[in-house]
C-alpha positions as CSV (number, residue, x, y, z in Angstrom):
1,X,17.4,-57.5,-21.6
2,X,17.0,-54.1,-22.6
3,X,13.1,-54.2,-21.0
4,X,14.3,-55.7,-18.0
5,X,16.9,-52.7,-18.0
6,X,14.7,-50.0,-18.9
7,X,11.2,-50.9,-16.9
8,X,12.3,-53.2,-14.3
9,X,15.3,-52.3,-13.0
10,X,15.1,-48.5,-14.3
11,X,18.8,-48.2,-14.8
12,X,18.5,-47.3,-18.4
13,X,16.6,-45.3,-21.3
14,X,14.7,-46.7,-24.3
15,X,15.6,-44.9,-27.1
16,X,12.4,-45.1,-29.3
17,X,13.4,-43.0,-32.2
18,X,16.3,-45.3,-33.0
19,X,13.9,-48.3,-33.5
20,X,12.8,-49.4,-37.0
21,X,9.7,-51.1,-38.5
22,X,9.1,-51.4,-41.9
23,X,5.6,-51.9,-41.5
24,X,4.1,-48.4,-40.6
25,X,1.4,-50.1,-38.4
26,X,4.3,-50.7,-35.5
27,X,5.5,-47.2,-35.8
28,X,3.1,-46.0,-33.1
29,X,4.1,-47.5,-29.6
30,X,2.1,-48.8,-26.7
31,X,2.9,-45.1,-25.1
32,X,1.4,-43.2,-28.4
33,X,5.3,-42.4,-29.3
34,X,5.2,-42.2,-33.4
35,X,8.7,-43.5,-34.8
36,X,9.8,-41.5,-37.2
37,X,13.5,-42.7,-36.7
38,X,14.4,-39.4,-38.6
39,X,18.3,-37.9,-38.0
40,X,16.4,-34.9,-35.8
41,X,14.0,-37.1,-33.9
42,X,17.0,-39.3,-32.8
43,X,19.3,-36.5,-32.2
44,X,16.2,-34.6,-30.4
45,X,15.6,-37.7,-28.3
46,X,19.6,-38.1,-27.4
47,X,19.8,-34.1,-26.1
48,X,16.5,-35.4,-24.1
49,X,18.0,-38.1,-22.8
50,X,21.2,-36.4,-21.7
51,X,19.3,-33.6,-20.0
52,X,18.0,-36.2,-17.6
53,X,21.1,-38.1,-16.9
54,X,22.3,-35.2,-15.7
55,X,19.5,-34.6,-14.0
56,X,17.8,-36.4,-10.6
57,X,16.8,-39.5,-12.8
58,X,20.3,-39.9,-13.5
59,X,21.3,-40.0,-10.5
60,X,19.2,-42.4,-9.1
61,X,19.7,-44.5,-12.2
62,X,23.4,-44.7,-10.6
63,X,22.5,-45.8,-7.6
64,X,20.2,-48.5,-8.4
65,X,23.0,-49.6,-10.7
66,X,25.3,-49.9,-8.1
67,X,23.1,-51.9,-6.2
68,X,22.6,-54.1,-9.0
69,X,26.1,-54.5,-9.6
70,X,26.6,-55.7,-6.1
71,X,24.1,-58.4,-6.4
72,X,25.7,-59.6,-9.6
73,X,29.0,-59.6,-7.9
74,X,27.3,-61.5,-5.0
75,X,25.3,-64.0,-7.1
76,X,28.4,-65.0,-8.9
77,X,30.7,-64.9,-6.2
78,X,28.5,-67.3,-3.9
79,X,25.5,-68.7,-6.0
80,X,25.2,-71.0,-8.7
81,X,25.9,-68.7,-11.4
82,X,29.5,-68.6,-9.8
83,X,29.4,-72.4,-9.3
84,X,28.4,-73.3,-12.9
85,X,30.8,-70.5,-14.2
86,X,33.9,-72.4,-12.3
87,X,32.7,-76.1,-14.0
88,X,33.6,-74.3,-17.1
């Protein structure tokens, strides 16, 4: 879910830092990114992260949001997620 959040849709952020491996081979991602999961890389990631929510990319992160929150409205109001949600 969180891929189909983050490079799909683009309505979220992938917080690298805050993943762990214990085997140091998966600490370098497909980007390059090296995981050091450290308390300064997460917290340098987060200020990062909050600099562009608050910038354009936020902003257009809550739009597309809203527009997939009115298809998931839709879906279950008049598809069969809402049909097989009402048998329950």
């Amino acid at each position: 879910i969180a891929s189909l959040l983050t490079d799909v849709l683009h309505v979220g952020i992938d917080l690298k830092q805050c993943k762990t491996f214990y085997d140091p081979a998966f600490r370098t991602l497909y980007d390059g990114t090296e995981i050091s999961g450290t308390e300064e890389a997460i917290k340098g990631e987060m200020k990062e992260v909050w600099e562009r929510m608050r910038g354009t990319e936020g902003e257009d992160m809550r739009l597309r949001i809203k527009e997939v929150k009115s298809r998931l409205r839709e879906s279950l109001a008049n598809g069969r997620a809402g049909r097989d949600m009402a048998k329950l």
